[in-house]
N, C-alpha and C positions, 0 to 999 in steps of 0.2 A: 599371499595365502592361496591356496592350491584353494579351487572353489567347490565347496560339497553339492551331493545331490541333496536334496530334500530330506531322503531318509537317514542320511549318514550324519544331516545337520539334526537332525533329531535326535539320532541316538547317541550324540557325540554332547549333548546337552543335558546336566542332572533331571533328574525328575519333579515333578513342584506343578503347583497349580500356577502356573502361567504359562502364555502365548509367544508364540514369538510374529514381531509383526510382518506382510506380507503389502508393499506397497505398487500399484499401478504404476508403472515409468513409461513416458511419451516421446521423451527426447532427454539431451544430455544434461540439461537444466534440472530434472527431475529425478536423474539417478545421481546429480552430484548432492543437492539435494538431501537424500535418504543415505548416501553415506554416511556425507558429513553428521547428519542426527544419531545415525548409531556409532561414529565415533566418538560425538558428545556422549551420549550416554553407555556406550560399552557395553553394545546390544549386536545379538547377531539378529541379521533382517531377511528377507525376502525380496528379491525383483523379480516385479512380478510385468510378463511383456505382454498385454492383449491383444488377444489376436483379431478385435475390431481394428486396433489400431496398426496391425502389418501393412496393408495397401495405403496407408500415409506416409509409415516414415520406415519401412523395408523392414523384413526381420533381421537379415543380417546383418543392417548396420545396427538398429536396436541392440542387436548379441554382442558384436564388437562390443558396443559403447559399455553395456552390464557387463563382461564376463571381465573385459580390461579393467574395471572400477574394483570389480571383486576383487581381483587378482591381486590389485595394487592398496589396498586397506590391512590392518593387521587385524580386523573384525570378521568372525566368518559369514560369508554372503554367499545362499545359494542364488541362484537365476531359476528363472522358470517361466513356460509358458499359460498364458492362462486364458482359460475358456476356448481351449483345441479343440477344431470340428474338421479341420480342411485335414487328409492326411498326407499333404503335399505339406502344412507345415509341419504338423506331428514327426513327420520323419524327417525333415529338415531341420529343427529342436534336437531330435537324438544324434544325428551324426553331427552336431555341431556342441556337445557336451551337455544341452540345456534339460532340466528335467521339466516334463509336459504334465499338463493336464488334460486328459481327455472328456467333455461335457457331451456326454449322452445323455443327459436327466427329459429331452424331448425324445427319444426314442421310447418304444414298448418296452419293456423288461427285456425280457428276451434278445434283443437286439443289443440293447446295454450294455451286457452283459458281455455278449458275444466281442462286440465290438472294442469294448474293454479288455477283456483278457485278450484279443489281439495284440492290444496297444500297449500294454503290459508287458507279451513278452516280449516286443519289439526293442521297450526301453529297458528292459533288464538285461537285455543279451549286450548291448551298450555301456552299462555300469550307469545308468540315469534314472531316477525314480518317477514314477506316474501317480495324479492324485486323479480319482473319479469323484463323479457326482451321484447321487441317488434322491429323486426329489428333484423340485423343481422350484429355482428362487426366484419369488417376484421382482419387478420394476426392470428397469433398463438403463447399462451403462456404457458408454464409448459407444453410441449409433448403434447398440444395438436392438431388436424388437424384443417388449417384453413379452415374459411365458409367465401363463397360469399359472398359480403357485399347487402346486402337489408336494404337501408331506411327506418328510421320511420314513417309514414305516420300519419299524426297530428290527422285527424280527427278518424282512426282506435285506437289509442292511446290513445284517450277519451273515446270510446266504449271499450277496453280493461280493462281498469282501473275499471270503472262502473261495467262491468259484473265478473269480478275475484274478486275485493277487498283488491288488493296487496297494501303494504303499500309504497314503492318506485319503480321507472320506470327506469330500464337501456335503454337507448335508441342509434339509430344507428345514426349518424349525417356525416361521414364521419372518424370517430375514428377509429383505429387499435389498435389488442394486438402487442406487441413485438414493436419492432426499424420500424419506417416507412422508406418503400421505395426508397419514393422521399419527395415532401415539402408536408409537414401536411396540409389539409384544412379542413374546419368543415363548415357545413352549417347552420349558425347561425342563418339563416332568418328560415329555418326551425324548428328548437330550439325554437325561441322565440313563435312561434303558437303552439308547443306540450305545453310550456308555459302556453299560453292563455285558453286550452284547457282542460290543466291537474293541478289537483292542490295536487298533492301529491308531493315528493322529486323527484327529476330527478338527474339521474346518468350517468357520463360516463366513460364508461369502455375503457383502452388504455388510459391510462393519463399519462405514461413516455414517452419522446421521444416529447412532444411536444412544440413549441414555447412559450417562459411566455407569452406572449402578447396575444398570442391566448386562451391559458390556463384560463388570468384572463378575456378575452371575455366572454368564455363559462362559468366563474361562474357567470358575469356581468348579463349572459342572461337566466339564470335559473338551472342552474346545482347546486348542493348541497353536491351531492356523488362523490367522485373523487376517481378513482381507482389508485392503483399506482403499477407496479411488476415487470416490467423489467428494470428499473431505479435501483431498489434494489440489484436485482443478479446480474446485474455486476459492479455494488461497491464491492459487495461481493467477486465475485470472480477473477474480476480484484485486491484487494489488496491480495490476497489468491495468484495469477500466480506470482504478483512482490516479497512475500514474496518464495515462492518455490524454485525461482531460482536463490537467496542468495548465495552463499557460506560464511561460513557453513549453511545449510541448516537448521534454526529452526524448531524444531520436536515437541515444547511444546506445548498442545491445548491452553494455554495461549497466546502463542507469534505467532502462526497462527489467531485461530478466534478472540481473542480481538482486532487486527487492523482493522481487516476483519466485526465487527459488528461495532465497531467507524466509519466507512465508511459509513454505510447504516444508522446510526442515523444523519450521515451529512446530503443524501442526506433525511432523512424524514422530517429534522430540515426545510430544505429547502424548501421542498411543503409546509408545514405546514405554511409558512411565506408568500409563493405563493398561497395558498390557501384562503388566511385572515383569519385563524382562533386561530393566537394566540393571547393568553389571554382569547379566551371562556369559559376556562373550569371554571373559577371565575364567567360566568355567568349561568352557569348551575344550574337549581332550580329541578330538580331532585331529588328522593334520595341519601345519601352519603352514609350511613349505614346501615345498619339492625337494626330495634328497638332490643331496651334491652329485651332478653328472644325471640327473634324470630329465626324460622325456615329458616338458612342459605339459599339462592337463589340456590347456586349453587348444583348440582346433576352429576356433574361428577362420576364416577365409579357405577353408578346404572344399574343396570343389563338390558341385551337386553331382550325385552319380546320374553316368550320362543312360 
């Protein structure tokens, strides 16, 4: 399947109150993974590549490893990078097909803003879609430092939107990265006026760890993008700790990461079902393929411009 951008996977998808899910991938274990869950349940997904996690495992073997996975599913799978601040990756994401997310929500407004409708036209003149942030989400995931939480302010996030031209809005509502605290609450009343206000995709980022009920609120009320990453890793590596300390000790990459990725397709199979988006992918009017004689989408291994 030729691999959409973000927006095209959106708008190639009926309308309906649900999400489509958006998962953190670390390595090849991870993105087979999240396939294989939305080929079980016949969901288009998200990969989603951190860019905490670039100086571990390269971005562009990450891209290889997503955009070849896409390619080769009959489910549509965008790629994407997530939580962009370096613009050495930003522009390495767009010439290499991937659509970015640019996270300015620690900058001033102004700055934002600025920096955003950069990054914007960068990835439009590409054919790649960009999602910003407005608002600032607490906790911390993949080594990164967490940021004071600042609210989305509704009426700022119409004027955002307008003046950048991003194609989806991660927004602050009360969500965290990582395992919450104490009890999750989201301010939904709030949500629903970014709603009113905004009519592109609305995301929220810190979507493991949180109550279903609450969960299926926030897609009830306008959320679209559902982030998902620390839910993942410790499937991961909680079946990774119970295997380690077996006697005898299995040493085969086989009989380590195979339980260890069955685990995280569990829990994707899971949002995916929390989400309401299984069975979409049968409704997706997109492209499936590349015409007969055309020039393949993807651009993986294409040289950094010097």
């Amino acid at each position: 399947m030729i691999v959409p951008s973000l927006k095209d996977l959106y708008n190639s998808l009926p309308a309906g109150h649900y999400a489509v899910g958006a998962f953190n991938v670390h390595n090849m274990e991870y993105v087979q993974a999240v396939i294989k869950a939305a080929e079980a349940e016949n969901a288009p997904v998200i990969l989603m590549i951190g860019e905490a996690m670039i100086p571990f495992a390269g971005l562009d073997m990450l891209a290889t490893i997503c955009l070849f996975a896409a390619e080769q599913t009959p489910v549509p799978v965008a790629v994407a990078l997530d939580h962009g601040h370096s613009f050495a990756n930003l522009e390495r994401c767009v010439e290499l097909g991937i659509s970015i997310m640019f996270d300015g929500s620690h900058l001033p407004l102004e700055e934002n803003i600025r920096l955003t409708r950069k990054f914007a036209r960068m990835a439009h003149a590409a054919g790649v879609s960009i999602e910003g942030e407005l608002g600032s989400v607490g906790g911390a995931e993949d080594g990164e430092a967490g940021k004071e939480v600042n609210l989305t302010d509704p009426r700022t996030a119409a004027r955002f939107v307008e003046e950048t031209g991003v194609d989806a809005l991660a927004v602050a509502i009360g969500n965290c990265h990582g395992f919450y605290s104490g009890t999750p609450s989201l301010d939904l009343v709030r949500l629903e006026r970014i709603r009113e206000l905004v009519h592109i995709p609305l995301v929220l980022h810190g979507g493991s760890d949180l109550p279903e009920a609450l969960s299926r609120e926030a897609i009830a009320r306008g959320i679209r993008k559902f982030n998902v990453g620390t839910d993942l890793k410790y499937a991961f590596s909680s079946t990774l700790k119970r295997l380690l300390t077996q006697e005898p000790m299995p040493y085969q990459p086989p009989a380590l990461l195979g339980p260890a990725r069955d685990a995280v397709t569990e829990v994707v199979r899971h949002k995916i079902r929390l989400f309401g988006s299984t069975g979409l992918a049968g409704q997706f009017h997109g492209p499936l393929a590349p015409a007969e004689g055309a020039v393949p989408s993807r651009t993986v291994g294409r040289p950094r411009k010097s």
